[in-house]
Every structure is written in C-alpha cells, then in structure tokens.
Backbone as JSON, one array per atom type, in Angstrom:
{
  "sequence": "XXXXXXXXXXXXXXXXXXXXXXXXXXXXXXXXXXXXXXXXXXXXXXXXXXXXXXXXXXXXXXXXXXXXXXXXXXXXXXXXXXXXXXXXXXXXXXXXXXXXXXXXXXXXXXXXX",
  "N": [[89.11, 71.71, 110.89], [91.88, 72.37, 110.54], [93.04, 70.89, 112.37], [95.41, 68.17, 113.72], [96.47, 68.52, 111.22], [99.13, 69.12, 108.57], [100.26, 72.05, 107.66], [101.4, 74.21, 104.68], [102.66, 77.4, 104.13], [103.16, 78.84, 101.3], [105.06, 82.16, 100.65], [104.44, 82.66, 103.41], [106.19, 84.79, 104.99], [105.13, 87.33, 104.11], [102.22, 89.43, 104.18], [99.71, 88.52, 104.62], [100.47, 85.87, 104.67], [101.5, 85.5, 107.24], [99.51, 86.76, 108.8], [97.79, 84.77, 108.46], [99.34, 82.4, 109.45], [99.17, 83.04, 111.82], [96.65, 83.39, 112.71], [95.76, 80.63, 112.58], [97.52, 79.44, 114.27], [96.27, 80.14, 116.66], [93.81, 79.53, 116.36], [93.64, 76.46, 115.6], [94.69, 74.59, 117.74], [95.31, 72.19, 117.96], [96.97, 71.8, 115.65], [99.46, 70.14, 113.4], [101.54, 70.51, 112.07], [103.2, 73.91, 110.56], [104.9, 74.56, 108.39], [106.86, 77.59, 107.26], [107.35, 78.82, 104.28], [109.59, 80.76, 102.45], [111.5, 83.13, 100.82], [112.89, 84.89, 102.11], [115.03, 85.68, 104.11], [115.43, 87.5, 106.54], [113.05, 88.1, 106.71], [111.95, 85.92, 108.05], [113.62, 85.6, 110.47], [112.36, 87.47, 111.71], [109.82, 87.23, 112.02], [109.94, 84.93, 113.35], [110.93, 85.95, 115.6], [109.01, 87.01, 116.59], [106.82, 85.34, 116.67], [107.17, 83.41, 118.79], [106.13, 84.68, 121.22], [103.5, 82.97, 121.29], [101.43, 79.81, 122.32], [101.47, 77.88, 120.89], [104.02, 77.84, 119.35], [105.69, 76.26, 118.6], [105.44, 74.5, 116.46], [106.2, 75.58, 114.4], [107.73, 75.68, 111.5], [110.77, 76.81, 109.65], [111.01, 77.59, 106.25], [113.49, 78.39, 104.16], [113.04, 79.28, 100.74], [111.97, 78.95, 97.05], [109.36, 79.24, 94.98], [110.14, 79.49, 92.42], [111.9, 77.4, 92.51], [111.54, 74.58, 91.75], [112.47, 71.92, 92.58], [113.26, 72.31, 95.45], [110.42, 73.1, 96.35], [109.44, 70.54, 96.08], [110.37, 69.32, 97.69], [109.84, 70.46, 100.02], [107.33, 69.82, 99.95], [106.58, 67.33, 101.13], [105.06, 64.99, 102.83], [103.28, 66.83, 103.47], [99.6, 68.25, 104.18], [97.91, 70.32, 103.41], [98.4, 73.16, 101.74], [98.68, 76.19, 101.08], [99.22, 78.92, 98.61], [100.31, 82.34, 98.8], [102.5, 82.96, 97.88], [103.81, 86.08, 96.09], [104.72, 88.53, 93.56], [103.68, 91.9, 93.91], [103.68, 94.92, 93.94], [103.32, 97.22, 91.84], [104.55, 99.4, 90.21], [107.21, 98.59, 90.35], [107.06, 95.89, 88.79], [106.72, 97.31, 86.33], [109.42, 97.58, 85.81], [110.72, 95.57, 86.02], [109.62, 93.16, 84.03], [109.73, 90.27, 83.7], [110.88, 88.6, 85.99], [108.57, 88.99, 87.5], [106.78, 87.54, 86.09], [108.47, 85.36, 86.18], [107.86, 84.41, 88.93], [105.2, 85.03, 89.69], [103.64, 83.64, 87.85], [105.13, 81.39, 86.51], [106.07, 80.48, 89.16], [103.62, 79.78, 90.58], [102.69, 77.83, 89.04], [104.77, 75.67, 89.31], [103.67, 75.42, 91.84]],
  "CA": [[89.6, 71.6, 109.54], [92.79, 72.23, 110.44], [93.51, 70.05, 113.3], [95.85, 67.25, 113.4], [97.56, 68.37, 109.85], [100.33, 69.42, 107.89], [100.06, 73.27, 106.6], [102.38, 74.86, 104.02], [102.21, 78.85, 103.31], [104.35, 79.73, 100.33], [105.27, 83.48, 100.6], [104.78, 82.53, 104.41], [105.65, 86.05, 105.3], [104.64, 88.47, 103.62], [101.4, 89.9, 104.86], [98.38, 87.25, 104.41], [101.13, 84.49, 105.19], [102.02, 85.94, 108.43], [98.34, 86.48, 109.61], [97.13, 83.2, 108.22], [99.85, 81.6, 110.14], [99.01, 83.8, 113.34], [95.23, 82.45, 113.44], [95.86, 78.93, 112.24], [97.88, 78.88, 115.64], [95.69, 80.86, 118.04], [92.32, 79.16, 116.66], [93.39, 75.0, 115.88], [95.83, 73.97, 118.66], [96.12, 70.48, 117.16], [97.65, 71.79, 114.03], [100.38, 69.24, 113.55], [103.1, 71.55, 111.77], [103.25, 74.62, 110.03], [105.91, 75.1, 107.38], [106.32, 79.24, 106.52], [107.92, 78.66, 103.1], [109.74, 82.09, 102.03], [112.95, 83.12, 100.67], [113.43, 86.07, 102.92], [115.72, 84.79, 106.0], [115.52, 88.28, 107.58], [111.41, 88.09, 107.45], [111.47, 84.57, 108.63], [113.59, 85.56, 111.5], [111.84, 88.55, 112.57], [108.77, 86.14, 112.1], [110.2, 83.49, 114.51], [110.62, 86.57, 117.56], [107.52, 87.9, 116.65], [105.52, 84.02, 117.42], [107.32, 83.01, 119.77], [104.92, 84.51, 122.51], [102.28, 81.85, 120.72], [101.97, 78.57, 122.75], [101.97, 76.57, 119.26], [105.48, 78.28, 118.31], [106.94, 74.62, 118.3], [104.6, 73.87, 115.93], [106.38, 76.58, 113.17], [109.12, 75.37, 111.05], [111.05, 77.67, 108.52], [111.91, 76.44, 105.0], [114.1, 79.26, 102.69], [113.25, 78.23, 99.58], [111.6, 80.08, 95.96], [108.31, 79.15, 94.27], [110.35, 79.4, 91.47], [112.64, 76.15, 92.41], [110.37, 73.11, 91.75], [112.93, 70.91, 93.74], [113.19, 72.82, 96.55], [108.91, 73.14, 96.48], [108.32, 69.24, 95.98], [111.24, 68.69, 99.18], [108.94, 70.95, 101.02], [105.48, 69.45, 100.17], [106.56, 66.32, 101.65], [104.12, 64.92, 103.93], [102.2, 68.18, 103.72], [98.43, 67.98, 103.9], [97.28, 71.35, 102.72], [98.94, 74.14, 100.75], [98.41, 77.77, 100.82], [99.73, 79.71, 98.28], [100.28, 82.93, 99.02], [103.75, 83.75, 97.61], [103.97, 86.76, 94.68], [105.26, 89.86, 94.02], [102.76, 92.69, 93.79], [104.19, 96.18, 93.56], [103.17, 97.34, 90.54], [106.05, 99.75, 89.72], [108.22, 97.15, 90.23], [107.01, 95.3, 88.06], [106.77, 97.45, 85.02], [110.72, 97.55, 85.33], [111.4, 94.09, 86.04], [108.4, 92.35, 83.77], [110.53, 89.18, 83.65], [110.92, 88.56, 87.29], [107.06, 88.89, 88.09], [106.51, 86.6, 85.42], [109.06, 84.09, 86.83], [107.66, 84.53, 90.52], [104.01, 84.99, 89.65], [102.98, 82.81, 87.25], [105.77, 80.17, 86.73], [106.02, 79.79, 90.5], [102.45, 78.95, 90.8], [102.53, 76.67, 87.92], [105.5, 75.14, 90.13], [103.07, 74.94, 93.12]],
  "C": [[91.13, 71.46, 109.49], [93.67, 71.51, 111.43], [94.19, 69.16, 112.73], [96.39, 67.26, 111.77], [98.17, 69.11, 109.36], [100.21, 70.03, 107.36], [101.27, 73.81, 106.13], [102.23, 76.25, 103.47], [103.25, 79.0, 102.62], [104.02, 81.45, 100.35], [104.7, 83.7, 102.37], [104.88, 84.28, 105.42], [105.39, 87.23, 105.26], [103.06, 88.3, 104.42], [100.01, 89.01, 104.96], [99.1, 86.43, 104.96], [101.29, 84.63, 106.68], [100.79, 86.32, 109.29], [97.6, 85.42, 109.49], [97.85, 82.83, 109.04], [99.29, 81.83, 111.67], [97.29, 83.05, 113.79], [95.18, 81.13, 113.28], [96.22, 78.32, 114.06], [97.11, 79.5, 116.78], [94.21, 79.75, 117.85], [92.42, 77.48, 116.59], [94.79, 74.54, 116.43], [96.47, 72.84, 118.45], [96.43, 70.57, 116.0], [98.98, 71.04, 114.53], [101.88, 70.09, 113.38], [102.36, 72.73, 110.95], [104.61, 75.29, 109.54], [105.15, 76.58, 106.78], [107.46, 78.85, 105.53], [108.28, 80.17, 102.39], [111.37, 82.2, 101.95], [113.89, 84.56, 100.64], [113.9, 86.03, 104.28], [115.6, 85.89, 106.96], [113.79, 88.71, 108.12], [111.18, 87.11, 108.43], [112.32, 84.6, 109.97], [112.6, 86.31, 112.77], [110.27, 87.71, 112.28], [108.37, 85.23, 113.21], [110.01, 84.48, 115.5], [109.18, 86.79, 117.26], [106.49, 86.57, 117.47], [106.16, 83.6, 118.35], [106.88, 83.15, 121.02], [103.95, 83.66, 122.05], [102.79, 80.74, 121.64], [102.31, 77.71, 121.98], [103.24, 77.27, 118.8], [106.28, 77.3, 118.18], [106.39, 74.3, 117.33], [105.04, 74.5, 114.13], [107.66, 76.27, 112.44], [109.29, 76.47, 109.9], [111.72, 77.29, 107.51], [112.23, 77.89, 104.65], [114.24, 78.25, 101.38], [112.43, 79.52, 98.29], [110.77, 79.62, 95.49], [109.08, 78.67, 92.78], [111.05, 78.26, 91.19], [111.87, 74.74, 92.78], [111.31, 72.41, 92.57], [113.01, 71.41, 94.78], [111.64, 72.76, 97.17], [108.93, 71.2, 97.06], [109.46, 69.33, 97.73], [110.08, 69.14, 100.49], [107.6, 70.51, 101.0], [105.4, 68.16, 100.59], [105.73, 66.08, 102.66], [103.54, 66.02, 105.02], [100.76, 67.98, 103.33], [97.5, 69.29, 103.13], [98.29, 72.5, 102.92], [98.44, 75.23, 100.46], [99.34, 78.58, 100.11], [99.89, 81.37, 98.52], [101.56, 83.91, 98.39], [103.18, 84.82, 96.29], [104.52, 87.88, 95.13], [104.17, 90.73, 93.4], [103.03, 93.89, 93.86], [104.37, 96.53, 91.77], [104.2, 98.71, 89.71], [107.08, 99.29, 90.13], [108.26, 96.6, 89.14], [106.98, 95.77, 86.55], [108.54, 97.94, 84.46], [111.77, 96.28, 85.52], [109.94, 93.2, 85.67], [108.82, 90.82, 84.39], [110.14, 88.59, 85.13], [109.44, 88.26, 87.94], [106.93, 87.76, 87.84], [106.91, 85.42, 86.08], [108.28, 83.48, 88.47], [106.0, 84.21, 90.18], [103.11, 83.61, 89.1], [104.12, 81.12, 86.99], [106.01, 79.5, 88.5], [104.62, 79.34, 90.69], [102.18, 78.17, 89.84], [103.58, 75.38, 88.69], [104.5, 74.69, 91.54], [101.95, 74.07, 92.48]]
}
C-alpha cells in the first residue's frame, strides 16, 4: 500500500505521528519519502537521532511548518501521494484556557488540510 509513494504526517511527532512513521519504515522498505510535517524543531530533531538507527532514515525528510498556514501546507503536499493527519492539540486543560488556539489548530487546521 505503501510502497513506492509519497507519505505526509501532519503533527509528524507527536505520538501516533512518530509510531506511524516508525512502522511505515520498518514494514514498506520501498516507501519513496516520508515528510514528518510539525512545528516543533526540538521534536523533529530528537526525532531525526531517535530514526536514524532505521535503514530507511534517508527516506525521512523534516518540514517545520503549522496546519494552520495553508501556504506552507499546499508547499508541503507537493508531489505527496497520501496524507495523514495527525496534527492537534489535545490537553484538555489547556484548552479550556486557550479556547481560541484549539480552535485555530484543531479545526481550522484541518479544514486547511
């Protein structure tokens, strides 16, 4: 299924993004690329040591970018074949002191994807 093409995880690595990515590369070797799409540079490094024992770790590119910035999204869905959303924010006392913010992230970013 996933051989030979072009995967994109938004929210990349947070916790689903970061084990989706991990079996994508252990179970279809001919995945072409895998863009982790996330706009946390200190996850996405500690991301990069973490795969780099993987033999597909050439195979992992890192976009910083926001769900919430439609141009930044479409740059990244460029000759991407399938799209995993995954980004949000989910801490629910969080969110009942920054409604706004969810909102922007949750639902306007996936209206953006």
């Amino acid at each position: 299924m996933f051989n030979n093409k072009s995967l994109l995880i938004t929210g990349g690595t947070g916790s689903f993004g970061k084990n989706f990515a991990k079996t994508i590369l252990l179970k279809y070797p001919k995945i072409k690329k895998i863009i982790i799409f996330s706009r946390d540079e200190l996850k996405q490094f500690n991301m990069s040591n973490e795969f780099k024992k993987y033999k597909n770790f050439s195979k992992i590119r890192f976009f910083i970018g926001d769900v919430r910035d439609l141009q930044r999204l479409k740059l990244s869905f460029e000759k991407i074949d399938i799209v995993i959303h995954a980004a949000a924010l989910k801490q629910v006392d969080t969110a009942e002191y920054n409604p706004l913010e969810f909102i922007k992230t949750n639902i306007y970013g996936t209206e953006n994807v």
